[in-house]
C-alpha beads as a LAMMPS data file, in Angstrom:
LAMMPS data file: protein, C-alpha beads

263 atoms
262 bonds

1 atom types
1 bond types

-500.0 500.0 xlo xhi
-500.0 500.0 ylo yhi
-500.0 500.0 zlo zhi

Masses

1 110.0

Atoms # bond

1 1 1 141.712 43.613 -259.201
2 1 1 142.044 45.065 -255.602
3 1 1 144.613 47.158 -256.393
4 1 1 141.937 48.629 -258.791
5 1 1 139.729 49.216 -256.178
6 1 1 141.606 51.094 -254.323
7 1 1 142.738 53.133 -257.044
8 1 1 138.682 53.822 -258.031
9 1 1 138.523 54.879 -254.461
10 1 1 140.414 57.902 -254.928
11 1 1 138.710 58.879 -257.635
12 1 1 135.870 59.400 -256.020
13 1 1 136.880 62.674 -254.413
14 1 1 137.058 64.137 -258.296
15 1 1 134.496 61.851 -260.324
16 1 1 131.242 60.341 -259.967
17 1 1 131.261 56.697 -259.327
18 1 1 129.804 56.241 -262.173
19 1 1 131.779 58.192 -264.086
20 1 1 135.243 56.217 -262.574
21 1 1 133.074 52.784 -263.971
22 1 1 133.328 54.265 -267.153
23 1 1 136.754 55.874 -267.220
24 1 1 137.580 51.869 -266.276
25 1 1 135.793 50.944 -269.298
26 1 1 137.730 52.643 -271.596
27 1 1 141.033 52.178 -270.361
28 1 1 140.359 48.255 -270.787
29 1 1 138.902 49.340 -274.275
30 1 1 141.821 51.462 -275.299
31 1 1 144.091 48.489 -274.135
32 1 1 142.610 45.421 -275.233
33 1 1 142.343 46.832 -278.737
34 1 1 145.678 48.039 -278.765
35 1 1 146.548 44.481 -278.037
36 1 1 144.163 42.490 -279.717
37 1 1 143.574 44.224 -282.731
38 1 1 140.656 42.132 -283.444
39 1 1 139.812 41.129 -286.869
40 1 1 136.913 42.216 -289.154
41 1 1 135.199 39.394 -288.506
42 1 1 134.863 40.134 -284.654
43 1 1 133.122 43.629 -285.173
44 1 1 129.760 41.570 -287.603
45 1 1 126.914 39.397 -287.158
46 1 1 126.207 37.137 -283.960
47 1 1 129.613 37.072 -282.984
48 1 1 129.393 41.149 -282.683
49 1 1 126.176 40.888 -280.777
50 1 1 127.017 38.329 -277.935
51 1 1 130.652 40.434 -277.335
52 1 1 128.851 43.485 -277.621
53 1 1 125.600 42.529 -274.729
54 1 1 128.397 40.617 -272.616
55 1 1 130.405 44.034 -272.484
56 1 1 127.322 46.227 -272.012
57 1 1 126.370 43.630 -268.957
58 1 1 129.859 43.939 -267.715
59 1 1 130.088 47.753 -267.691
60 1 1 127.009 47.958 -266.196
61 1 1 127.923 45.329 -263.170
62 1 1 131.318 47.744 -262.398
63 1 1 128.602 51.007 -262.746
64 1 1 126.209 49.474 -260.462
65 1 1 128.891 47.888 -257.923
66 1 1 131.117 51.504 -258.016
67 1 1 127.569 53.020 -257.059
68 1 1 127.007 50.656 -254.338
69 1 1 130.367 51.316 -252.597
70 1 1 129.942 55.224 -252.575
71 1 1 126.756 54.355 -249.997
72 1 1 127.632 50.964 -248.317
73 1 1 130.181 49.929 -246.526
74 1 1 132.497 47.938 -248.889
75 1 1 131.733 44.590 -247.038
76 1 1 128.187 44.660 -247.267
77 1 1 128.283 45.422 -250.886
78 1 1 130.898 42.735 -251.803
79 1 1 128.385 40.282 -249.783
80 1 1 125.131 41.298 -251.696
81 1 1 126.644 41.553 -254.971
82 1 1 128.247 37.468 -254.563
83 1 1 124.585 36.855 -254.476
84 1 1 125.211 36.325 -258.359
85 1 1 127.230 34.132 -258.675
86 1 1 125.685 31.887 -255.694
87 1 1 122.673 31.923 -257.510
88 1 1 124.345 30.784 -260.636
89 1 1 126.204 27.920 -258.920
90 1 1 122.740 26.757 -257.195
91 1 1 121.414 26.046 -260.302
92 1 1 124.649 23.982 -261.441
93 1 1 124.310 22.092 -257.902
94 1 1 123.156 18.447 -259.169
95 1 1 124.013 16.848 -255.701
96 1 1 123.729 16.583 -252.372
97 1 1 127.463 17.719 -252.172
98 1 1 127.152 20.356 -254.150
99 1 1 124.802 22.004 -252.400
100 1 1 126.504 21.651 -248.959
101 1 1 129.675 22.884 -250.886
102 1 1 127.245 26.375 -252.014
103 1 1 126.099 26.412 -248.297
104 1 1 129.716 26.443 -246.784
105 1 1 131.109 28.811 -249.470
106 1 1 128.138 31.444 -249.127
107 1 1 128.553 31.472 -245.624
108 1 1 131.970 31.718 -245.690
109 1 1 131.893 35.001 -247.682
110 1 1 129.501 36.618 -245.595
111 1 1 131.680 36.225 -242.600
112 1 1 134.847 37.321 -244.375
113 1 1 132.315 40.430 -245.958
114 1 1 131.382 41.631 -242.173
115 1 1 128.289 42.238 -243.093
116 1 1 126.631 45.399 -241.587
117 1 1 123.119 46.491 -241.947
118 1 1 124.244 50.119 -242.800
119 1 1 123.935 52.177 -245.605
120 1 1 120.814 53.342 -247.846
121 1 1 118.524 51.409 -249.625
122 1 1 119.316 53.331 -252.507
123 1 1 122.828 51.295 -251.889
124 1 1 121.057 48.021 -251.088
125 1 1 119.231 48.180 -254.764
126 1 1 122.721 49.376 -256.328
127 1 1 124.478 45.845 -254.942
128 1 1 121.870 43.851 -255.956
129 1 1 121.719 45.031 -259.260
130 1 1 125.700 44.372 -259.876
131 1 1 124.947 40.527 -258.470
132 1 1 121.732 40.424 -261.043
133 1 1 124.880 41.893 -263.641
134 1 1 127.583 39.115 -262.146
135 1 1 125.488 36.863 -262.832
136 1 1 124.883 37.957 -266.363
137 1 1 128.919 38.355 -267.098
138 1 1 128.937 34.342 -265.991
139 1 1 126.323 33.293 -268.378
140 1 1 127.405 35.406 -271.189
141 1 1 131.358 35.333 -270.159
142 1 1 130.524 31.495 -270.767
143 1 1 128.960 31.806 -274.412
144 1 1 132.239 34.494 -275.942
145 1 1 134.669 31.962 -274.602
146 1 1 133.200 28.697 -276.010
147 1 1 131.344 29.966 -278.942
148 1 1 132.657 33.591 -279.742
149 1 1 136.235 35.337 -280.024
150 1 1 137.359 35.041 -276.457
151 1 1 140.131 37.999 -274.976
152 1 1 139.213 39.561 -278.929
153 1 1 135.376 39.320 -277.698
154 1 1 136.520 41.142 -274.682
155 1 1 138.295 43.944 -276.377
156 1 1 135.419 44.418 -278.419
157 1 1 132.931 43.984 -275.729
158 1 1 134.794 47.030 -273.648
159 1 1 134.365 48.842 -277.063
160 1 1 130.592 48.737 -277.481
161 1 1 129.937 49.253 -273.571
162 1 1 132.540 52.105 -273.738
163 1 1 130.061 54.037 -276.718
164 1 1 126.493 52.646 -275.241
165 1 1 127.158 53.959 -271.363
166 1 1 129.488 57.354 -272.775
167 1 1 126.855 59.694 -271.643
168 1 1 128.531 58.431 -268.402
169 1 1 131.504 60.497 -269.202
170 1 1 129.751 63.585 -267.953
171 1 1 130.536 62.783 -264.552
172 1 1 134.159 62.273 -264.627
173 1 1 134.768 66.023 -264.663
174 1 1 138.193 67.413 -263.396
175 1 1 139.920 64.047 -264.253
176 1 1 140.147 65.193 -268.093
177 1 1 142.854 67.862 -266.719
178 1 1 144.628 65.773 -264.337
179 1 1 147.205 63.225 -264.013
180 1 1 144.235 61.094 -262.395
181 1 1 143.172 59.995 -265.855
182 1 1 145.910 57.954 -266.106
183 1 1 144.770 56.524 -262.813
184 1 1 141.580 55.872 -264.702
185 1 1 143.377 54.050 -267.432
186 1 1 145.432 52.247 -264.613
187 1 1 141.529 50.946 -263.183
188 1 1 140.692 50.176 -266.650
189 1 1 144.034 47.738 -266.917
190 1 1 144.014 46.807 -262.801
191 1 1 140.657 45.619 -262.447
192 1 1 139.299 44.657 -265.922
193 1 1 142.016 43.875 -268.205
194 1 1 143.886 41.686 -266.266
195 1 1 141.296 39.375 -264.349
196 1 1 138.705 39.706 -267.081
197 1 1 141.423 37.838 -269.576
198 1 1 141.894 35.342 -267.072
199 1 1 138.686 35.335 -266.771
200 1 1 138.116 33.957 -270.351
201 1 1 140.939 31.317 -269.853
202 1 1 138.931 29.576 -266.663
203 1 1 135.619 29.732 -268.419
204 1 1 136.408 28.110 -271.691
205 1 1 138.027 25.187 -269.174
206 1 1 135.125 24.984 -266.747
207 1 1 131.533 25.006 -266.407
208 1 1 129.626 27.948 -265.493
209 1 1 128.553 26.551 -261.949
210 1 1 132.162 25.608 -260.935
211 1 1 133.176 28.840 -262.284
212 1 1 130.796 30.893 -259.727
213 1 1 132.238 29.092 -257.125
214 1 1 135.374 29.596 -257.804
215 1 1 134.895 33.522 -257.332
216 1 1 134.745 32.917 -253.955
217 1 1 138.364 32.756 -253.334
218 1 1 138.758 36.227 -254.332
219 1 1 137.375 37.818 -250.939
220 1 1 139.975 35.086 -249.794
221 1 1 142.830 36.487 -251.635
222 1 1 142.028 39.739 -250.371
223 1 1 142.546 38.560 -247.204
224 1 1 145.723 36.959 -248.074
225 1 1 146.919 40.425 -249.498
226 1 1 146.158 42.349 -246.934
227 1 1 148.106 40.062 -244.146
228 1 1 151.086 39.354 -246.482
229 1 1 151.631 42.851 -247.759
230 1 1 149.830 44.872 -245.172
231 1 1 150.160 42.758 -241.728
232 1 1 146.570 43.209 -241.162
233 1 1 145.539 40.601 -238.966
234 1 1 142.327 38.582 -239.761
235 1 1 139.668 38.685 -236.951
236 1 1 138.455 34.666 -235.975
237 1 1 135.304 35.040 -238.395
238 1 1 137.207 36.225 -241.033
239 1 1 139.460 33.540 -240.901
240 1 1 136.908 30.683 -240.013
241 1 1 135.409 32.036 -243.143
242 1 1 138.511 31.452 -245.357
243 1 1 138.813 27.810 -244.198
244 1 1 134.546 27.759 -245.179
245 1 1 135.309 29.008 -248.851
246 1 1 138.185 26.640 -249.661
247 1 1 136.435 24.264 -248.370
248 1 1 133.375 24.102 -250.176
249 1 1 135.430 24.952 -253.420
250 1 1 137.286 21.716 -252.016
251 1 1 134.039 19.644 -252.053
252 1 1 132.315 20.796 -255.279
253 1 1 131.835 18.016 -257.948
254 1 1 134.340 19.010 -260.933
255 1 1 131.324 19.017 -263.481
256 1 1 131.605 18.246 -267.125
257 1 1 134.445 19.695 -268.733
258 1 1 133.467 22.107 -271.761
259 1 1 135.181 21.847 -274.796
260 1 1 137.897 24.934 -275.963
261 1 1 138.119 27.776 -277.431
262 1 1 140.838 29.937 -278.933
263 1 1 142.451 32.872 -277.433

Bonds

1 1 1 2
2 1 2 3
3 1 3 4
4 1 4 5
5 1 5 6
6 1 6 7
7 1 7 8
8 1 8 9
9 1 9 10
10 1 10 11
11 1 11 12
12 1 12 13
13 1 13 14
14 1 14 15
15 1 15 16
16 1 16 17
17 1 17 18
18 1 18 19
19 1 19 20
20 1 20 21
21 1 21 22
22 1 22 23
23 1 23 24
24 1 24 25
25 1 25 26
26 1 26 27
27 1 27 28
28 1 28 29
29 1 29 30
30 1 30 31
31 1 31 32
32 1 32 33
33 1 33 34
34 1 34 35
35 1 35 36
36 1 36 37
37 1 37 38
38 1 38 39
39 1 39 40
40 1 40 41
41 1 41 42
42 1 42 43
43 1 43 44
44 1 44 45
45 1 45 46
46 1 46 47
47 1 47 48
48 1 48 49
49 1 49 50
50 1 50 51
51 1 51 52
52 1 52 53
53 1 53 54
54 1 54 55
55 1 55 56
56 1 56 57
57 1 57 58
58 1 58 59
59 1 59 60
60 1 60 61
61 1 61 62
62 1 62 63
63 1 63 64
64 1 64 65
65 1 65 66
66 1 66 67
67 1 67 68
68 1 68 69
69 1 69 70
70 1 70 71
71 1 71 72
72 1 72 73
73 1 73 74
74 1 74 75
75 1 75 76
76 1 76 77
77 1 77 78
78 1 78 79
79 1 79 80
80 1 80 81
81 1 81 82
82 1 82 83
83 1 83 84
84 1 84 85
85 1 85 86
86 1 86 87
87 1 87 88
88 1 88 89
89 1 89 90
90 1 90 91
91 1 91 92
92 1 92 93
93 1 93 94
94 1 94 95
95 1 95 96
96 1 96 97
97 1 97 98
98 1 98 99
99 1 99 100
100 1 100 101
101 1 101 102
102 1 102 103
103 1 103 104
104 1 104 105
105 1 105 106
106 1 106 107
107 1 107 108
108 1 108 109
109 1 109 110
110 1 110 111
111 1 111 112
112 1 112 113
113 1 113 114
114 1 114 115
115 1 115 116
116 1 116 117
117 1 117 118
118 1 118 119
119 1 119 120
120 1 120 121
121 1 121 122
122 1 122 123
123 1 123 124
124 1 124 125
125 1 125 126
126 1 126 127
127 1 127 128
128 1 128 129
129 1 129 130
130 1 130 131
131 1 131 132
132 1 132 133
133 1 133 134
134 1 134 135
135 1 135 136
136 1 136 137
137 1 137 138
138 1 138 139
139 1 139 140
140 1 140 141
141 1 141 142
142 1 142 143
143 1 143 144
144 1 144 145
145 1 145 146
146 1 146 147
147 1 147 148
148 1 148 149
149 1 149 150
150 1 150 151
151 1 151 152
152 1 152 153
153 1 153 154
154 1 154 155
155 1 155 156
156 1 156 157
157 1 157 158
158 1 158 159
159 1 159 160
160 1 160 161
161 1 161 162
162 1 162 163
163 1 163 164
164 1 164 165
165 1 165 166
166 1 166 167
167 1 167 168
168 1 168 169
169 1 169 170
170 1 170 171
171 1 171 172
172 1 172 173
173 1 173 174
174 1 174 175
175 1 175 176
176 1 176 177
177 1 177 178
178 1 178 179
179 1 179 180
180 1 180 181
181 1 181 182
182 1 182 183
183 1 183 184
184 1 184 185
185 1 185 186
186 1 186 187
187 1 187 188
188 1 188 189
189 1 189 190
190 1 190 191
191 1 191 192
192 1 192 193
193 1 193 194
194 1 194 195
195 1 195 196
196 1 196 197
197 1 197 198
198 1 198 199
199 1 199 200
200 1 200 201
201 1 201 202
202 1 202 203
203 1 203 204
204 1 204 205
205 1 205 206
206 1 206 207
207 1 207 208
208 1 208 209
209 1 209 210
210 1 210 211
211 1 211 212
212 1 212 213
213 1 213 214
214 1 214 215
215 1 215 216
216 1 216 217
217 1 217 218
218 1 218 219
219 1 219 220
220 1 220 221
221 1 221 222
222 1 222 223
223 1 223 224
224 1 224 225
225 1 225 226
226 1 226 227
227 1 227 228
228 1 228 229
229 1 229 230
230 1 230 231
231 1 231 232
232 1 232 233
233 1 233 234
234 1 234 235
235 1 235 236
236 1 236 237
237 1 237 238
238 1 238 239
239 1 239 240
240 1 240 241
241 1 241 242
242 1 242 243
243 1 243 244
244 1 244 245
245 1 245 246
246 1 246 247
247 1 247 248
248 1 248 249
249 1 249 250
250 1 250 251
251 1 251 252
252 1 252 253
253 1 253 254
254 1 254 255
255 1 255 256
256 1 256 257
257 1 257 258
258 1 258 259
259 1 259 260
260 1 260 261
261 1 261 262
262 1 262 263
C-alpha cells in the first residue's frame, strides 16, 4: 500500500490526482478480473448492486484522499481521513474498555500523523470526505464478504467504479504515451489489489468495529518501513504513538466472531 503511494506521488507531476485515483482503479480492475474471472452470477441482481456501490464508495475514498494529499501535508490528511474508521469503531465500543482502547488508538495516530494546521480548506473538506468514504468501504467491505462474492465482489466492484468515475480519465493526460501508465497499473496492483484482498479475508473473520481498529496499525507499519528499510529514525511522539496504537488494539474486546464466507 505505501509503496503505492509513493508511486501515485510521481504521478502527480503528469496527471491530475484525480485522474492517478482512477488510473489505480483500473489497474485493480484489469487485474482482479484477469484473476478472478468472476462468474455470471456475480455481474446480476443484489449481489451486482452491493459489489457495484462498495466499488463506487471505494474509488471515490482513493479520489477524494489523492485530492487531499495534492493540498495537505500527507500527515494531516492521513489523520483526518482515520476519522472513519474511529467513528465506525465508536459505535462498535460496548464497554468501558473499548472505549479507552478508541481513545488510546486515536490519539496514537494523530501523534504518529504530525498533525499540522496547514493546507486549504479546500484540502480539509477533501480528507474528510475520504474518512466519510472509509467509513463506507468498512460497512459495505463488511456486507460483500459475508453476504456477497468476496475478492470476485472486488473485481467486479473495481469494474463498475472504473465505468461510473471514467469521465475521470480526462485528467490523466500524458500518461497514455508514457511508460508511467504502467506505473498506474503498478498503483492499481500496489495499493488496491493487494491490501483490498486482504482486506476481504480480515472482514469475513471479524466484526466491523474490530476491523476499524485494526487499521490503525497501518500508520504503524509505515513507521516500521521507513526505519527498517530507510533508517529513518522515529521522533519520541511518533514512537510514543506506536506503543498508543498497539496498545489499544491490545485492549479491544475481540467482539463476536461473524460467520464465513468464500473466497
Amino acid at each position: 500500500m505505501y509503496a503505492g503511494a509513493a508511486v501515485a506521488v510521481g504521478l502527480f507531476s503528469v496527471a491530475s490526482p484525480a485522474g492517478v485515483a482512477w488510473l489505480r482503479c483500473l489497474g485493480a480492475a484489469a487485474v482482479l478480473l484477469a484473476w478472478r474471472r468472476p462468474p455470471r452470477s456475480a455481474w446480476t441482481g443484489r449481489t451486482f448492486l452491493l459489489a457495484g456501490a462498495f466499488g463506487v464508495v471505494t474509488a471515490g475514498m482513493n479520489v477524494l484522499f489523492y485530492e487531499a494529499i495534492a493540498r495537505l501535508p500527507l500527515g494531516t490528511a492521513v489523520a483526518l481521513e482515520f476519522a472513519g474508521p474511529v467513528v465506525v469503531a465508536a459505535f462498535g465500543s460496548r464497554t468501558r474498555r473499548d472505549v479507552f482502547a478508541l481513545l488510546l488508538v486515536a490519539a496514537g495516530v494523530v501523534a504518529i500523523a504530525d498533525v499540522r494546521l496547514e493546507g486549504s480548506l479546500l484540502g480539509v473538506l477533501f480528507a474528510l470526505g475520504a474518512a466519510a468514504a472509509w467509513a463506507g468501504y468498512i460497512l459495505l467491505g463488511k456486507r460483500v464478504a459475508v453476504g456477497g462474492n468476496g475478492i470476485d465482489g472486488l473485481a467486479v466492484g473495481f469494474a463498475v467504479g472504473t465505468v461510473v468515475l471514467s469521465p475521470l480519465a480526462l485528467g490523466t493526460g500524458a500518461v497514455w504515451s508514457s511508460p508511467r501508465l504502467l506505473l498506474g497499473i503498478g498503483v492499481g496492483v500496489l495499493s488496491t489489489v493487494v491490501p483490498y484482498a486482504l482486506d476481504q479475508v480480515v472482514l469475513r473473520k471479524a466484526g466491523q468495529a474490530r476491523f476499524a481498529l485494526l487499521l490503525a496499525l497501518l500508520p504503524v507499519t509505515a513507521g516500521l518501513i521507513g526505519f527498517l528499510w530507510l533508517r529513518q529514525v522515529p521522533a519520541l511522539p511518533e514512537a510514543l504513538g506506536t506503543l498508543a496504537v498497539v496498545a489499544g488494539v491490545a485492549l479491544r474486546s475481540p467482539g463476536k466472531r461473524d460467520d464465513s464466507a468464500p473466497l
